[in-house]
C-alpha positions in Angstrom: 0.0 0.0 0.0 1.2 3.4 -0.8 -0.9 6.5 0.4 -0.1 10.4 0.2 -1.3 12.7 2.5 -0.8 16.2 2.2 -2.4 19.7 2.6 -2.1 21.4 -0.6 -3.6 24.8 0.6 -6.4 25.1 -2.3 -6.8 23.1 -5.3 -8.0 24.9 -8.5 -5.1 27.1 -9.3 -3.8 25.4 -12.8 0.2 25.5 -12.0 -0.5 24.4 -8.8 -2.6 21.5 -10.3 0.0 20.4 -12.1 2.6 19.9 -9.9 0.3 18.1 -7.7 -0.3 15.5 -10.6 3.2 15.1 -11.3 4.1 14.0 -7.4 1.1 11.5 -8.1 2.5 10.8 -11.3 6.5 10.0 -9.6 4.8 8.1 -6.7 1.8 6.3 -7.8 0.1 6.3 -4.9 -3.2 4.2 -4.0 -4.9 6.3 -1.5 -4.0 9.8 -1.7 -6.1 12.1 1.9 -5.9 15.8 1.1 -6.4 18.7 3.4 -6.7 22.2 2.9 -8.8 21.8 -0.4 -10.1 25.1 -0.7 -13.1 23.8 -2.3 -16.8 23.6 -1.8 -17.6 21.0 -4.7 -15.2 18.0 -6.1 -16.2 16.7 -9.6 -14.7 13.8 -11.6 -13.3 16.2 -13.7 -11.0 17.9 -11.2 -10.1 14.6 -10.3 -9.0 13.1 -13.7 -6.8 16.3 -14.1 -4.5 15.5 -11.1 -5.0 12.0 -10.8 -4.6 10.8 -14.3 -6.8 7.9 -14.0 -10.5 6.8 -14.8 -10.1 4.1 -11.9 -10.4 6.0 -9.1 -13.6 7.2 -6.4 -13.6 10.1 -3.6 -15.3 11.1 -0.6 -15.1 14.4 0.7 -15.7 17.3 3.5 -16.6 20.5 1.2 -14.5 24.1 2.6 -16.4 26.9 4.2 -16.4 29.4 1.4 -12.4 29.4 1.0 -11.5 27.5 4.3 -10.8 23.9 4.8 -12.2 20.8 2.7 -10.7 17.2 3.2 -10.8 15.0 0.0 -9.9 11.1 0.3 -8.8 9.3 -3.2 -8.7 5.6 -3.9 -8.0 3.3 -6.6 -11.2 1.2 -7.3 -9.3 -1.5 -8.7 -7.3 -2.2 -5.2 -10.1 -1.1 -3.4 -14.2 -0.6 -2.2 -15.5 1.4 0.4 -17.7 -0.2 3.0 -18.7 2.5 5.3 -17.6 6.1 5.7 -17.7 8.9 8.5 -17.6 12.5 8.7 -16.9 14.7 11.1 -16.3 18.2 11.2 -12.3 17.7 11.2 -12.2 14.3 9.8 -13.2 12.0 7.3 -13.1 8.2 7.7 -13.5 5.4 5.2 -13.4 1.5 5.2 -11.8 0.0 2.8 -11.5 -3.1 1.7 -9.3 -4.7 -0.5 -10.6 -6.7 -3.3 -7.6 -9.5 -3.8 -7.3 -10.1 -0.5 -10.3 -8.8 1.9 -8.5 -6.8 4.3 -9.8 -4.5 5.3 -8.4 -1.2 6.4 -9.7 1.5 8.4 -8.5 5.3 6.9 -8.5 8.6 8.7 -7.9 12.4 7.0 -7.1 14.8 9.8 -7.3 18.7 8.7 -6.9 20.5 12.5 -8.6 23.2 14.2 -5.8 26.3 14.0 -8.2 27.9 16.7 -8.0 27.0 20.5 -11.7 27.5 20.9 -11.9 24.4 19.1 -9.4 22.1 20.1 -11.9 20.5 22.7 -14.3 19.5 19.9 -11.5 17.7 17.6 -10.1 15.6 20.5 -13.6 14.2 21.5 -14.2 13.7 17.9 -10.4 11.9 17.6 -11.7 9.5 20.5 -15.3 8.8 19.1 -13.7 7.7 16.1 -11.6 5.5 17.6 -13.7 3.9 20.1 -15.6 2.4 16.3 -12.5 1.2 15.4 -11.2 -2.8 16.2 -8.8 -3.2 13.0 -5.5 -1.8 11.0 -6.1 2.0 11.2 -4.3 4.7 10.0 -4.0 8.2 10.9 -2.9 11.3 9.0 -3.1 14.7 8.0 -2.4 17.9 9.3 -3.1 18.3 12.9 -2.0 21.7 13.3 -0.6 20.7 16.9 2.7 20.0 18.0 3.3 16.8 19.7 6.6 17.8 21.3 8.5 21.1 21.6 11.1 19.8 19.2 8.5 20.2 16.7 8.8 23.5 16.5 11.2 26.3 15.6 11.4 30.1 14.8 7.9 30.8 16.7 6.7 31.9 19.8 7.1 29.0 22.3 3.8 26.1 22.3 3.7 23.6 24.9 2.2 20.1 23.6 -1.2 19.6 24.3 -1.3 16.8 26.9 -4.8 15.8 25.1 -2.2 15.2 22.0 0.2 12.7 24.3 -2.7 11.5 26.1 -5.2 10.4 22.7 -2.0 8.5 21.9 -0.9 6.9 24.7 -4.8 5.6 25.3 -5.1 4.1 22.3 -1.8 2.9 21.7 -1.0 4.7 18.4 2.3 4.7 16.9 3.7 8.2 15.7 5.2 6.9 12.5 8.7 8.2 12.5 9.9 10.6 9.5 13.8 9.9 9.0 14.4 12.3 6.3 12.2 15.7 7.7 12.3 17.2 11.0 10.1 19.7 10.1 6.6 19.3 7.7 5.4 23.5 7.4 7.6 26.6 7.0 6.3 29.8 6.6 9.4 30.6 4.1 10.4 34.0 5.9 13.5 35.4 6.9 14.5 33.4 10.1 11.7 30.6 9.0 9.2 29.4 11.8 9.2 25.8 11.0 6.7 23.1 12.8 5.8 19.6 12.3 2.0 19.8 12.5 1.3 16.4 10.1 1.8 13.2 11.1 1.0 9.5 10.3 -0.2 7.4 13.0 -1.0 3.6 12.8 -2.3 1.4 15.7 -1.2 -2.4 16.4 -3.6 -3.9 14.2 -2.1 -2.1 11.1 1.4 -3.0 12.7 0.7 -7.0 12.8 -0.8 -7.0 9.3 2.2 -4.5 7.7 5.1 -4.4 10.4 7.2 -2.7 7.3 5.3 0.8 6.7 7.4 3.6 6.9 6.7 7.2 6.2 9.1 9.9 4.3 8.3 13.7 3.5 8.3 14.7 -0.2 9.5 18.0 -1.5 7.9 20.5 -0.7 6.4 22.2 -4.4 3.1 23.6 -4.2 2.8 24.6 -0.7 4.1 25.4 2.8 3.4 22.2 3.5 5.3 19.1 2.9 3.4 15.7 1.0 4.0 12.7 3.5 4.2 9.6 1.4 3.1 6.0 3.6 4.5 2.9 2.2 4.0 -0.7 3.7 5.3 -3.8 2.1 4.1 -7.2 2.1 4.8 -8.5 6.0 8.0 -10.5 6.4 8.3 -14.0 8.1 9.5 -13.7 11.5 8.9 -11.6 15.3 7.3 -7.9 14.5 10.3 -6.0 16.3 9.2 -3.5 19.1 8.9 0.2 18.8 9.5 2.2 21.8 7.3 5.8 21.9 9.3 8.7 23.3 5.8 10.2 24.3 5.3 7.1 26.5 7.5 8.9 29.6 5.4 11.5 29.5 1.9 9.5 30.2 2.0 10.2 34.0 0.7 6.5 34.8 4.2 5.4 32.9 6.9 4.6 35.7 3.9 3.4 38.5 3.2 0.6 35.6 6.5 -0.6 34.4 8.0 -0.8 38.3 4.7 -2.6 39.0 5.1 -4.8 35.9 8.3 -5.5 36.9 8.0 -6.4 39.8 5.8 -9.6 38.8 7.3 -12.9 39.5 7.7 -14.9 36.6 8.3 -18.7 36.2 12.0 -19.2 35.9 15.2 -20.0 38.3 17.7 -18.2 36.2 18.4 -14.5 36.2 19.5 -14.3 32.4 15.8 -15.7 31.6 14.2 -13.7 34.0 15.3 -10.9 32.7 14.2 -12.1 28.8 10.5 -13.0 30.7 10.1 -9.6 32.5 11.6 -7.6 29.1 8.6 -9.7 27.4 5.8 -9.1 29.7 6.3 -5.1 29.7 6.6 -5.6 25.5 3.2 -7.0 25.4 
């Protein structure tokens, strides 16, 4: 599976639509979530400009006169949408896959900028997920820091703890981005730079694709950086764990692991002790 996700800050302008088809074009994505659309009505024929393909059906949240809009694309040969949900910040779709079955739970984030409204798009991140009991993925523009190395040039911003805690409760994994530390720049003299999007996947999606890794795109069209998912076929053997830095900061972290630790487990010698008690706080 390969899926872009990227806010493009409008669609419509012709130069800009252009370059957007050739990063499709050099990537060949199957599912492509788009933020920031700018638009209050999608038609095939936008579509077939950018996209370059018949094969291909949408679903999506239309702006507010020239403010947000979230568009989510998919190949119909690969894939069919069982349900769908919308929010206000979000858009969700099933999909399933039509060699295989899987199915596979998608999620286009486009964040409140506002703090007034923060409150709402956390309760609506947890309703969403409380639906969800298989591979899921995450992603978009959150326009929230997660930690305060994601951020540079600006006026200080704390984390939200709501941001740590939605993904510490449901066990998400912040996908890293090796080659980016930053995904927006405001392109000023002495830049403010932030990473506000992010790809998150919870263990379901992990045991089904342990391989999917996420790297950022050049930035071409807008001050925003395309994030490009890819997950191979799974590979025979243990999936290999991933610690989360943001896990420290969960305030229930060091009362669980001294309590895990201190379990008794079934074994005489302190070398396999060690290996059972490393493998109890991994599950």
């Amino acid at each position: 599976m390969k899926l872009i996700t990227w806010n493009v800050k409008g669609l419509g302008n012709l130069k800009k639509n252009l370059s957007i088809k050739d990063t499709f074009r050099k990537h060949s994505p199957d599912i492509v979530l788009l933020q920031e659309t700018k638009k209050a009505t999608i038609d095939r024929k936008c579509l077939l400009f950018f996209w370059g393909r018949r094969s291909c059906n949408w679903l999506d949240i239309p702006s507010s006169e020239t403010a947000g809009g979230i568009l989510i694309l998919w190949k119909t040969e690969l894939y069919e949408v069982i349900p769908s949900e919308f929010g206000i910040f979000s858009a969700t779709v099933k999909l399933k896959e039509k060699l295989t079955d899987n199915l596979w739970w998608i999620t286009c984030i486009y964040g409140p900028s506002t703090n007034s409204d923060k409150s709402d798009f956390w309760t609506e991140l947890n309703d969403i997920d409380n639906l969800i009991d298989e591979p899921w993925c995450i992603a978009g523009d959150f326009n929230e820091i997660l930690y305060s190395s994601d951020r540079r040039g600006s006026s200080t911003s704390i984390p939200q703890q709501k941001f740590h805690d939605w993904v510490f409760e449901f066990s998400l994994l912040d996908l890293p981005l090796p080659n980016l530390q930053f995904t927006w720049s405001n392109f000023r003299e002495n830049a403010s730079c932030s990473r506000l999007d992010r790809c998150f996947v919870n263990p379901e999606w992990m045991t089904k694709l342990p391989n999917t890794n996420l790297f950022g795109l050049p930035r071409v069209v807008s001050d925003h950086c395309p994030l490009l998912l890819n997950s191979s076929l799974p590979i025979v053997g243990p999936t290999p764990f991933r610690f989360e830095n943001m896990w420290l900061h969960h305030k229930e972290f060091k009362r669980n692991i001294s309590k895990w630790w201190a379990e008794e487990v079934p074994s005489r010698w302190a070398a396999n002790k060690i290996h059972l008690k490393l493998r109890s706080i991994k599950a």
